[in-house]
Z-matrix of the N, CA and C atoms (Angstrom, degrees):
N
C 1 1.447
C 2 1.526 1 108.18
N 3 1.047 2 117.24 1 114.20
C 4 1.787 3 121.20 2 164.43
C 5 1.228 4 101.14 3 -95.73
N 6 1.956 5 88.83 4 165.87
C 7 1.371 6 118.68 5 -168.38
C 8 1.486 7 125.58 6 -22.19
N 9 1.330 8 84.90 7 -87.28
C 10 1.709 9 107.23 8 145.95
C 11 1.934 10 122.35 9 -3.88
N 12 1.180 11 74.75 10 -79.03
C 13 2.028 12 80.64 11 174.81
C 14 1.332 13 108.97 12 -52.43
N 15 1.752 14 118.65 13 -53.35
C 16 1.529 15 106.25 14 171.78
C 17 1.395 16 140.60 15 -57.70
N 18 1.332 17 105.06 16 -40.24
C 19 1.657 18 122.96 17 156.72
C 20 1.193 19 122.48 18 -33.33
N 21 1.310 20 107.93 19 -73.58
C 22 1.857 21 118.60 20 151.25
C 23 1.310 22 123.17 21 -8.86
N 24 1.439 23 103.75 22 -75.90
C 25 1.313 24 139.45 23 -170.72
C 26 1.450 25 105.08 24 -38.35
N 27 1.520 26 88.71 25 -69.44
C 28 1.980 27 98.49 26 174.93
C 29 1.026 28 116.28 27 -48.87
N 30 1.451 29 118.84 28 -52.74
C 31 1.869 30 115.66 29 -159.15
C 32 1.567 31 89.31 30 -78.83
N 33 1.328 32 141.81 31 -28.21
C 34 1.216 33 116.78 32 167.49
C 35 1.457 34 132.63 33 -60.22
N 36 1.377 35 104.30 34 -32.49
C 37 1.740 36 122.11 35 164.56
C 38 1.687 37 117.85 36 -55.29
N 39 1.677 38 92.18 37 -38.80
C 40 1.835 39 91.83 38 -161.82
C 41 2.206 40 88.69 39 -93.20
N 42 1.000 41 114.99 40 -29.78
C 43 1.713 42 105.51 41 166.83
C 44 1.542 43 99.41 42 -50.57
N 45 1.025 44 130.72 43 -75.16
C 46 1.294 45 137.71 44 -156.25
C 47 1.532 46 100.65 45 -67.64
N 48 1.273 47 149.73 46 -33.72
C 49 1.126 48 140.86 47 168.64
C 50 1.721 49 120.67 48 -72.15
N 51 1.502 50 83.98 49 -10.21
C 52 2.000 51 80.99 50 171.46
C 53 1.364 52 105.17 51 -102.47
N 54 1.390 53 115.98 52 -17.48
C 55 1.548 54 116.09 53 178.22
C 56 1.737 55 100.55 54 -62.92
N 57 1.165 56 115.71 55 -49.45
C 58 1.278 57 114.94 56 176.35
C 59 1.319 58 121.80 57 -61.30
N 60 1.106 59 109.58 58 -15.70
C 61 1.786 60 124.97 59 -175.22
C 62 1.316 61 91.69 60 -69.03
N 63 1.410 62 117.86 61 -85.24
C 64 1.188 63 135.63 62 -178.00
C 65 1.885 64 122.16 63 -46.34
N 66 1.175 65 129.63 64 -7.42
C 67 1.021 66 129.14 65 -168.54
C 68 1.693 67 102.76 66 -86.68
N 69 1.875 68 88.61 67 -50.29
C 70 1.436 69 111.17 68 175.96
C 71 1.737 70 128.92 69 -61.50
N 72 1.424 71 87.88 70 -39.31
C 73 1.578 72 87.92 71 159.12
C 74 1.163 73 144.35 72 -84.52
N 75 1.754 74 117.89 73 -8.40
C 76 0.981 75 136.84 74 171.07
C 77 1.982 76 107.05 75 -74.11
N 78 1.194 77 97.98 76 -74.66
C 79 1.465 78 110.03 77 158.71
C 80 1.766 79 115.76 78 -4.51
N 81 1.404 80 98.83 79 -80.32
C 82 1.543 81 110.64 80 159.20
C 83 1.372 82 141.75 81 -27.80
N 84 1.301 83 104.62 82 -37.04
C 85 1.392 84 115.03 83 -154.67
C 86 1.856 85 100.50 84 -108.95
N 87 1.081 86 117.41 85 108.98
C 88 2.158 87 119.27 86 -171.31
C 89 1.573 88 84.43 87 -48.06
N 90 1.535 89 72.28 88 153.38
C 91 1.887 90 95.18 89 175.93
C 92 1.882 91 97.70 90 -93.07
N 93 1.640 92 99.06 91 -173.39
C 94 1.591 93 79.04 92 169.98
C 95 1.684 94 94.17 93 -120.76
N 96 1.317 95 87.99 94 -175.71
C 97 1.851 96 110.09 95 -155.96
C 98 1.516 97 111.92 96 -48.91
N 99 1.336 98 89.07 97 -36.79
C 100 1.883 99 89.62 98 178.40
C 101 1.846 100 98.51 99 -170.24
N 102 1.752 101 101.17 100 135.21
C 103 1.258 102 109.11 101 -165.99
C 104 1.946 103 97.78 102 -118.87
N 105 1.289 104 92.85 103 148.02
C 106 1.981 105 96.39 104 169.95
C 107 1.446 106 111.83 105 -15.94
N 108 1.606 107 115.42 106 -51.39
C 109 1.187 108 132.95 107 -157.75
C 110 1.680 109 106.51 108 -58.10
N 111 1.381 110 87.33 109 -68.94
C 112 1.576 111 117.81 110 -176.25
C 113 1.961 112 118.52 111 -46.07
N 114 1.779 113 91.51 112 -45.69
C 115 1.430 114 103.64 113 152.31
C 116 1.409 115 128.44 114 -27.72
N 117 1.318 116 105.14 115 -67.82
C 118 1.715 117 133.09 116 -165.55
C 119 1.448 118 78.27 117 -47.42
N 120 1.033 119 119.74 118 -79.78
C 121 1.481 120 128.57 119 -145.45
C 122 1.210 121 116.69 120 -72.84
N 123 1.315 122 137.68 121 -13.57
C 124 1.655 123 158.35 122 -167.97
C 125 1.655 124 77.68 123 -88.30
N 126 1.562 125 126.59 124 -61.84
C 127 1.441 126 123.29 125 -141.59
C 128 1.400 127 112.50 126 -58.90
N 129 1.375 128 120.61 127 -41.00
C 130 1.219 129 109.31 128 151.04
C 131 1.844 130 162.80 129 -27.91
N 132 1.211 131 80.09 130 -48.09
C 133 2.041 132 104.49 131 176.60
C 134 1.655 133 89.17 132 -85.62
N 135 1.627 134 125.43 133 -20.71
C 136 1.642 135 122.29 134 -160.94
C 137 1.661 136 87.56 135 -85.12
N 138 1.094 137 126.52 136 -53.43
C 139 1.301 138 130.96 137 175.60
C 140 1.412 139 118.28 138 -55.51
N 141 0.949 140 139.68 139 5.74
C 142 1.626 141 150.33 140 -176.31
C 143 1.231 142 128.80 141 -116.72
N 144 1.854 143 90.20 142 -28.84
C 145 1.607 144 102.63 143 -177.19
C 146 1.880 145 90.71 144 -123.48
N 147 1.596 146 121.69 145 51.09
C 148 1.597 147 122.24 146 155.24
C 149 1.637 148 107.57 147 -67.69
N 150 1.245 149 111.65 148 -54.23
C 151 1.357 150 131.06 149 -170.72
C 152 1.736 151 105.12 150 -54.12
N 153 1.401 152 111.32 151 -45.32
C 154 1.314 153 92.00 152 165.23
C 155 1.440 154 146.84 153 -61.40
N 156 1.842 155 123.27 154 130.27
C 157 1.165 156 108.26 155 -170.06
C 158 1.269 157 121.38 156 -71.87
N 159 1.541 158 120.17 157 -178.80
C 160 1.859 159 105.34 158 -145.08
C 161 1.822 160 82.37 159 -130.43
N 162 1.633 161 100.43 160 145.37
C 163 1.833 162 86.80 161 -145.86
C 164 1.606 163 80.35 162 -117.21
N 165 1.301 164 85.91 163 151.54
C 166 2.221 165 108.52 164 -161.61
C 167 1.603 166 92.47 165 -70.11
N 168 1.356 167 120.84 166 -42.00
C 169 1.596 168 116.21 167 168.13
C 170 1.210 169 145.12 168 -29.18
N 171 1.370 170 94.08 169 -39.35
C 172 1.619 171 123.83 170 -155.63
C 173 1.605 172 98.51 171 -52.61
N 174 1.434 173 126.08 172 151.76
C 175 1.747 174 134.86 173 148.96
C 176 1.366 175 94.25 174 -73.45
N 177 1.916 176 82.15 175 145.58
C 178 1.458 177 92.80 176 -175.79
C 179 1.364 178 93.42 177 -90.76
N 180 1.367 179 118.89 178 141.53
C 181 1.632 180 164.09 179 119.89
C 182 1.769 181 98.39 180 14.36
N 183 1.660 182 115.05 181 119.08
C 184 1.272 183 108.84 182 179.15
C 185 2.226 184 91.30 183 -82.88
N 186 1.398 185 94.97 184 153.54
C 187 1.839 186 89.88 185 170.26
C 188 1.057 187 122.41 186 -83.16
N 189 1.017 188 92.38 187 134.16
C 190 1.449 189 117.29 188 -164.97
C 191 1.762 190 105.62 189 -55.55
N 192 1.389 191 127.40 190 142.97
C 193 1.674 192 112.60 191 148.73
C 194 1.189 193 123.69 192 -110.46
N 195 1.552 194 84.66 193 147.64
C 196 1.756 195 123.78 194 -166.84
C 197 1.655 196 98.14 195 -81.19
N 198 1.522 197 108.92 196 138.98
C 199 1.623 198 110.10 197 -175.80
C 200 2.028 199 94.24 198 -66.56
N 201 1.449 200 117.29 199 167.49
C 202 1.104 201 110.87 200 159.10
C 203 1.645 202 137.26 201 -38.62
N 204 1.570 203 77.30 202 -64.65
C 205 1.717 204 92.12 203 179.06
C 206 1.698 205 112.89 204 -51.39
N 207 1.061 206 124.73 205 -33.16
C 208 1.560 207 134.20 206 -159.42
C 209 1.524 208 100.94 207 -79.08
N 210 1.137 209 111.32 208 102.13
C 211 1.633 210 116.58 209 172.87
C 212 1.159 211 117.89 210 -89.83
N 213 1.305 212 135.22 211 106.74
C 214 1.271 213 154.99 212 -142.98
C 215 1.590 214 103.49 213 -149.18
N 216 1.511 215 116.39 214 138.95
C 217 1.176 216 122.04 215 164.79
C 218 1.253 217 127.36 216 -101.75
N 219 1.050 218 117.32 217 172.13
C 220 1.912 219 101.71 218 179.74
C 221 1.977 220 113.85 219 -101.75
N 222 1.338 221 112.70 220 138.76
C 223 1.647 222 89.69 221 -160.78
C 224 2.067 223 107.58 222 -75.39
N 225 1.073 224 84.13 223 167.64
C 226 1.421 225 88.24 224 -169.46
C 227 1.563 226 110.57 225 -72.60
N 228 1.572 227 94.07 226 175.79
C 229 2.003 228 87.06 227 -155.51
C 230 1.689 229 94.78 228 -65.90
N 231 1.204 230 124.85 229 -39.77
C 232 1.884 231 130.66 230 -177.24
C 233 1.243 232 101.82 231 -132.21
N 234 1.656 233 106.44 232 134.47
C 235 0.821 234 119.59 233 -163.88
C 236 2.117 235 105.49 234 -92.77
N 237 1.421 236 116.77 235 144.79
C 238 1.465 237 108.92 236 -170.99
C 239 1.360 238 125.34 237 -53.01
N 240 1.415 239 112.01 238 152.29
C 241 1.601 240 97.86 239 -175.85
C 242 1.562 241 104.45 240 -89.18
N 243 1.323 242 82.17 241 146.29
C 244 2.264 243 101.76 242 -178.04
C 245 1.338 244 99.75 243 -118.45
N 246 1.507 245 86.97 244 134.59
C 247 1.550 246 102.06 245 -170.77
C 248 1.674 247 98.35 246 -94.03
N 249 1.136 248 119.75 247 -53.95
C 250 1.503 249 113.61 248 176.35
C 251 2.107 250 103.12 249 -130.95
N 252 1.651 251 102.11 250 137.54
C 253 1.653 252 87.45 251 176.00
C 254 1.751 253 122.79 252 -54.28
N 255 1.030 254 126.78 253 155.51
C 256 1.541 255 143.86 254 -169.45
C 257 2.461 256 92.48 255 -80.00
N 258 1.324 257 70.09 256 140.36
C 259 2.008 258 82.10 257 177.58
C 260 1.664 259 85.54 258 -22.49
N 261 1.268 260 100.39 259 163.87
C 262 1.672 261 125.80 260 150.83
C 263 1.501 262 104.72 261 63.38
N 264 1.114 263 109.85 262 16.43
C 265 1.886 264 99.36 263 -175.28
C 266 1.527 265 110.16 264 -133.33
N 267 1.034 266 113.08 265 168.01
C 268 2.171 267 100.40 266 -170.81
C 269 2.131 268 85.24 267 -115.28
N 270 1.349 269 104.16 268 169.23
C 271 1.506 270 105.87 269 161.73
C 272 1.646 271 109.52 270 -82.64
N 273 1.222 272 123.53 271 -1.05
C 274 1.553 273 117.22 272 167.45
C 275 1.703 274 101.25 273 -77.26
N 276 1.723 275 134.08 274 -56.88
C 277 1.453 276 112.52 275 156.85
C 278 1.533 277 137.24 276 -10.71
N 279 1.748 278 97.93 277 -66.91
C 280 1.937 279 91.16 278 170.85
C 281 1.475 280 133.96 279 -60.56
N 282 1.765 281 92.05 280 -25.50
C 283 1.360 282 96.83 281 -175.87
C 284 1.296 283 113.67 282 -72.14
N 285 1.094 284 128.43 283 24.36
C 286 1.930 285 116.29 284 -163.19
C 287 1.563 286 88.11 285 -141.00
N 288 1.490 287 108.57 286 116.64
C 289 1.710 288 125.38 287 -170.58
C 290 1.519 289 79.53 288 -56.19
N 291 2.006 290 105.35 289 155.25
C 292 1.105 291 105.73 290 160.36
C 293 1.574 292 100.65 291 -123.29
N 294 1.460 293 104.22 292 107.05
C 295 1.603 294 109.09 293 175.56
C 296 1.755 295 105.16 294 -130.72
N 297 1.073 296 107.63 295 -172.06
C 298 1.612 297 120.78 296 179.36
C 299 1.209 298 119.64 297 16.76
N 300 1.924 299 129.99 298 -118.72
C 301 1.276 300 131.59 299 144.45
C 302 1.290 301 114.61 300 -12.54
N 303 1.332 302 139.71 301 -82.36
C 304 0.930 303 136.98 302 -144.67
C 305 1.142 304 127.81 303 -63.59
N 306 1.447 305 115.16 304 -36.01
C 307 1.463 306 148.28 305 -154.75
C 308 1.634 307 100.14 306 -95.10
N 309 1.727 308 113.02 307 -27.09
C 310 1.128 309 144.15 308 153.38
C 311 1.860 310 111.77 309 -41.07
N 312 1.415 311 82.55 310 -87.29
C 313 1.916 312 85.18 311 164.48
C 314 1.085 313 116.19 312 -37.33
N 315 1.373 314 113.80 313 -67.49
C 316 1.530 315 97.97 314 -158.29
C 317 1.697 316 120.27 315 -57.02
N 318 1.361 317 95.98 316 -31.64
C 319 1.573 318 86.07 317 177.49
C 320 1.386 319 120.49 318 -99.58
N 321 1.043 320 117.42 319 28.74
C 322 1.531 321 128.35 320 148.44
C 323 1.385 322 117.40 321 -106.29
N 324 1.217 323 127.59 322 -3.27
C 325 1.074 324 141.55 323 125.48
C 326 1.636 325 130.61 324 -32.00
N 327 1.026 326 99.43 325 -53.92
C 328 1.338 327 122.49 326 -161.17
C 329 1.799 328 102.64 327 -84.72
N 330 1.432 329 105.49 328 -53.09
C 331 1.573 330 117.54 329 157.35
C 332 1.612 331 133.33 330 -30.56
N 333 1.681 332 88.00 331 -50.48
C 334 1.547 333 118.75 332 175.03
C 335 1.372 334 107.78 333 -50.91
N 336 1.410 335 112.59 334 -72.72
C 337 1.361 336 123.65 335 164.40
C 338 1.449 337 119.89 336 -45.97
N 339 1.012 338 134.19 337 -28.22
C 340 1.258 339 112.96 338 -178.73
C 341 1.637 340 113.17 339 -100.55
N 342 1.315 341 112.73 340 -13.40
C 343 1.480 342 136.27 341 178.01
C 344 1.615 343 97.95 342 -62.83
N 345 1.167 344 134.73 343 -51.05
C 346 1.497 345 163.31 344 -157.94
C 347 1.319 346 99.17 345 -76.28
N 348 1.405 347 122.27 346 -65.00
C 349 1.193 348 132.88 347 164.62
C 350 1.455 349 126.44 348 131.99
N 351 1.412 350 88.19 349 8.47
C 352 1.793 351 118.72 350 164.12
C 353 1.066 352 128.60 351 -71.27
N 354 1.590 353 115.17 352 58.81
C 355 1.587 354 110.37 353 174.22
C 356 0.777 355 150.39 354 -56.44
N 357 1.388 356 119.05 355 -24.82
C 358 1.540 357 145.18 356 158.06
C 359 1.733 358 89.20 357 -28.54
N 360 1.140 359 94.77 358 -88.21
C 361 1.478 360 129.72 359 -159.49
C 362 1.466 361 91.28 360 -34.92
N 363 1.413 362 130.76 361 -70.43
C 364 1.569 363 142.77 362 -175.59
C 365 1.309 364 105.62 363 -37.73
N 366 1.780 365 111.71 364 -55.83
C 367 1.456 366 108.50 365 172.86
C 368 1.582 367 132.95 366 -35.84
N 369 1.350 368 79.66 367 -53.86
C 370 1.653 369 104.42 368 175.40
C 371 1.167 370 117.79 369 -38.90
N 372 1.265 371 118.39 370 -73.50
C 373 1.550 372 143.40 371 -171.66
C 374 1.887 373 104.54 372 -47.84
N 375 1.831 374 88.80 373 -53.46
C 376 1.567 375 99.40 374 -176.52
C 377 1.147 376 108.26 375 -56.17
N 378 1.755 377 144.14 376 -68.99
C 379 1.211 378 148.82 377 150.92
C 380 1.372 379 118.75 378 10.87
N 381 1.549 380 105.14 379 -65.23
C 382 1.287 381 119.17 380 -179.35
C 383 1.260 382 134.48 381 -58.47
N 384 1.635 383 97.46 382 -25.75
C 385 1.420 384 119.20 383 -170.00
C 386 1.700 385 90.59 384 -91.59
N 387 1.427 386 104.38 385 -55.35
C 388 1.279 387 100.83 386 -168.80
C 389 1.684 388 126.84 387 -56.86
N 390 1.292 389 116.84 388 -47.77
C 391 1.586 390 111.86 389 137.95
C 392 1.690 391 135.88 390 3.98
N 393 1.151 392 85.28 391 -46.72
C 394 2.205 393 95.70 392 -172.37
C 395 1.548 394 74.11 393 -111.73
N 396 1.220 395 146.56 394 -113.94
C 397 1.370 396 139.22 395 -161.82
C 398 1.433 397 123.86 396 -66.01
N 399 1.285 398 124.64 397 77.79
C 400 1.298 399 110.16 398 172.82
C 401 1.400 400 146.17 399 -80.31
N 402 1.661 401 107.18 400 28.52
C 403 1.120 402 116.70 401 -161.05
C 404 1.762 403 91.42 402 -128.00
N 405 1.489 404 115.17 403 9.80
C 406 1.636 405 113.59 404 -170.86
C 407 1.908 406 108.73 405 -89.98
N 408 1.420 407 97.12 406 116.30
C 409 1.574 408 113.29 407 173.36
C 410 1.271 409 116.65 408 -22.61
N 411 1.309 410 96.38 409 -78.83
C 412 1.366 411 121.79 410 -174.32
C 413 0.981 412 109.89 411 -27.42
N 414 1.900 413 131.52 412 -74.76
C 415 1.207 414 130.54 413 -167.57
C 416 1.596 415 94.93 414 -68.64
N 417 1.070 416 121.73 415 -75.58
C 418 1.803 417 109.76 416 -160.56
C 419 1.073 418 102.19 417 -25.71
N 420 1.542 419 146.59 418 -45.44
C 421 1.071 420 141.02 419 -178.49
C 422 1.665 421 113.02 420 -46.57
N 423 1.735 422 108.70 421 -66.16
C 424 1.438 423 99.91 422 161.62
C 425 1.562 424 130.47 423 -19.45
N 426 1.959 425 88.45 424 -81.77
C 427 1.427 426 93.51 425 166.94
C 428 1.564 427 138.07 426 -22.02
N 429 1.681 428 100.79 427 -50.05
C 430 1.577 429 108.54 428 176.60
C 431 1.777 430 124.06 429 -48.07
N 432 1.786 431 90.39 430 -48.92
C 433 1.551 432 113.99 431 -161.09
C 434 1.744 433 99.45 432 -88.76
N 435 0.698 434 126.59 433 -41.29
C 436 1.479 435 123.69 434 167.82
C 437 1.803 436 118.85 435 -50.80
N 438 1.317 437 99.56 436 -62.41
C 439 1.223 438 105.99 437 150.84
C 440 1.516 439 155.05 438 -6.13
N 441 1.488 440 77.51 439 -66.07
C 442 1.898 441 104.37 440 178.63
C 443 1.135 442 94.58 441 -93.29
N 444 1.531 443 141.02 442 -41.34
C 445 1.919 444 144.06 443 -179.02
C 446 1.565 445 98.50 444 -52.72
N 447 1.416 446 111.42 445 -53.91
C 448 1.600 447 99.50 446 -169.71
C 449 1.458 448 91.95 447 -88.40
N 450 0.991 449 176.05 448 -32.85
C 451 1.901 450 171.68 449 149.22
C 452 1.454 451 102.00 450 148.35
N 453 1.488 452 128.17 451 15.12
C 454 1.606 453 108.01 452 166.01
C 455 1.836 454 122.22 453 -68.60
N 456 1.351 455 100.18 454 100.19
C 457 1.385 456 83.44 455 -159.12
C 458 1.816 457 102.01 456 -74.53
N 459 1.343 458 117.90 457 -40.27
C 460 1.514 459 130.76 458 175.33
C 461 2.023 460 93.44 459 -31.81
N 462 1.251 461 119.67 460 -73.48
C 463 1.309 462 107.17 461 -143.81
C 464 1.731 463 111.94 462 -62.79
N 465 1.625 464 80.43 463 -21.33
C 466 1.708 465 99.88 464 -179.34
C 467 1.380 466 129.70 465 -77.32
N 468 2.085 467 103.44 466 -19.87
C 469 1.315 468 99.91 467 172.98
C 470 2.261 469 91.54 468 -89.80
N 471 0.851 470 111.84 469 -45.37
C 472 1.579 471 110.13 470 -169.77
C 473 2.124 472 105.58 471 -41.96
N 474 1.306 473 116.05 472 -34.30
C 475 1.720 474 109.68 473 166.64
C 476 1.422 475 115.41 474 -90.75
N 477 1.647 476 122.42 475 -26.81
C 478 1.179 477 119.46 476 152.37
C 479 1.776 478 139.36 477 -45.19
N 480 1.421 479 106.35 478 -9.22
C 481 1.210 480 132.83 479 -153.76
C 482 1.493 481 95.98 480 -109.49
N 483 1.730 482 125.86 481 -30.64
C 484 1.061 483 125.12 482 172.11
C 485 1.652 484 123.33 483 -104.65
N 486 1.053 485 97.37 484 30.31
C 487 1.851 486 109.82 485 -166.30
C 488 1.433 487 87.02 486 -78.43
N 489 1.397 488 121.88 487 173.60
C 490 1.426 489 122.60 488 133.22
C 491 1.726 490 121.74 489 -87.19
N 492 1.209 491 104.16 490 159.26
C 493 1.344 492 114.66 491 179.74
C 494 2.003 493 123.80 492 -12.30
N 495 1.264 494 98.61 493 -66.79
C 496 1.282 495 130.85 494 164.71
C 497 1.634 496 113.66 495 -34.93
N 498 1.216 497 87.41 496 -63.88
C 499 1.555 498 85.64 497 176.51
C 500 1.514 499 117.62 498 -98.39
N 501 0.922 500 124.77 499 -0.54
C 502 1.685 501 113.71 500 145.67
C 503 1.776 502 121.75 501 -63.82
N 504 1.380 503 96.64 502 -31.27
C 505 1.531 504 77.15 503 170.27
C 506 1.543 505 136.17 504 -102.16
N 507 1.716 506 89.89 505 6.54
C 508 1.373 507 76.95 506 149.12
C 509 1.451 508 140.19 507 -116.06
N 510 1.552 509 102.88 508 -3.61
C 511 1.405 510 121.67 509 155.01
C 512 2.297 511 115.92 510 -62.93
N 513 1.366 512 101.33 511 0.68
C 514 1.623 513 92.69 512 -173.23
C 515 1.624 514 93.25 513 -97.95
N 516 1.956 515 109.01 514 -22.30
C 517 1.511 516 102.50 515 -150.21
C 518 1.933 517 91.32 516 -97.38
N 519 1.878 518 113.13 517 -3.82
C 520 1.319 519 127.17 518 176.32
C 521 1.944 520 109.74 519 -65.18
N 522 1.550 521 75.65 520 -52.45
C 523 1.634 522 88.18 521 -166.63
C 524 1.471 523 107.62 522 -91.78
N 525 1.265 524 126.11 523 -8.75
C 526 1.199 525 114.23 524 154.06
C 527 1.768 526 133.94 525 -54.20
N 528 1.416 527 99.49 526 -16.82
C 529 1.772 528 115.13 527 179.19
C 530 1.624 529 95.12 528 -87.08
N 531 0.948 530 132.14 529 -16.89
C 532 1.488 531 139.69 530 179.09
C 533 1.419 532 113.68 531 -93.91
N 534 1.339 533 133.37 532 -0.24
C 535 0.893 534 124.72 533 -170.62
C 536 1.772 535 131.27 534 85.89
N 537 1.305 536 93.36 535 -7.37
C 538 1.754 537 100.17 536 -157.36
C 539 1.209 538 101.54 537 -100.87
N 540 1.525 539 138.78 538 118.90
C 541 2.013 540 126.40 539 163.73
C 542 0.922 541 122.90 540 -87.57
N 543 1.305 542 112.91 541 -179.16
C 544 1.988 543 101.77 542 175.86
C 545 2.013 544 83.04 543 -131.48
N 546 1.050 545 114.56 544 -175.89
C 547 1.021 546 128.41 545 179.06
C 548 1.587 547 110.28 546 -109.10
N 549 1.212 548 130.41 547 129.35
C 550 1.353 549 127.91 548 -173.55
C 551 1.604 550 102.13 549 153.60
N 552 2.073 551 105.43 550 -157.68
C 553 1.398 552 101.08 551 -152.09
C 554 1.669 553 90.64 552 -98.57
């Protein structure tokens, strides 16, 4: 056996002894309650069971966590009163709280659609959402970028207008490839 072969030998021993390191400590250590991942896959069965009614019994729901990046608001304690639903929406829509999961879907929903390249559609969704929360990142963001993709610059500066700081600039340096400005520094 030369050098070589022993050298080998080891770093193949000490890879494989950290793989085991790590398996075990991972193992060990609680996951948390619900990850991006876990989301994806919940959103589905969440979308199936809207129609079901939501029972006064129930334990309340530990909260869920939101990945970093995902700017999300929390919905407000009551939601506004609607006198009649807005174009494109049924009164079975309002009726269905939008909290945790759900509120989840929809705006991965909404993502979906605009990922695809269906802005219309993204708008839509965003609108809808934005309506009951109008203070949620996420969608204005939609709103913004959809917006400026198809050239409405009006609808795009009116949710641009409610961004925070942060995200105006990077929605000005988005829609600037679109043609669209905002007014500012």
């Amino acid at each position: 056996m030369t050098v070589r072969h022993a050298v080998l030998s080891f770093g193949a021993l000490l890879v494989l002894g950290l793989g085991v390191y790590l398996l075990v400590e991972v193992r060990a250590q609680p996951g948390p309650v619900e990850t991006a991942a876990t989301g994806a896959v919940r959103s589905a069965p969440a979308a199936a069971r809207m129609d079901e009614p939501e029972r006064a019994a129930r334990p309340a729901a530990p909260v869920p966590v939101t990945p970093p990046a995902v700017h999300s608001v929390a919905a407000p304690p009551s939601p506004p009163p609607v006198s009649a639903p807005p174009a494109g929406t049924s009164a079975q829509d309002d009726s269905i709280p939008l909290a945790g999961p759900k509120l989840d879907a929809a705006m991965d929903e909404a993502n979906r659609a605009y990922d695809r390249g269906d802005y219309d559609e993204a708008k839509t969704i965003a609108s809808r959402l934005l309506t009951r929360l109008p203070s949620n990142v996420r969608m204005l963001r939609i709103m913004v970028s959809a917006s400026c993709v198809d050239g409405d610059a009006a609808t795009a500066q009116a949710s641009y207008a409610k961004l925070p700081p942060a995200d105006q600039a990077q929605m000005r340096i988005r829609c600037a490839r679109f043609g669209v400005s905002f007014p500012g520094p």
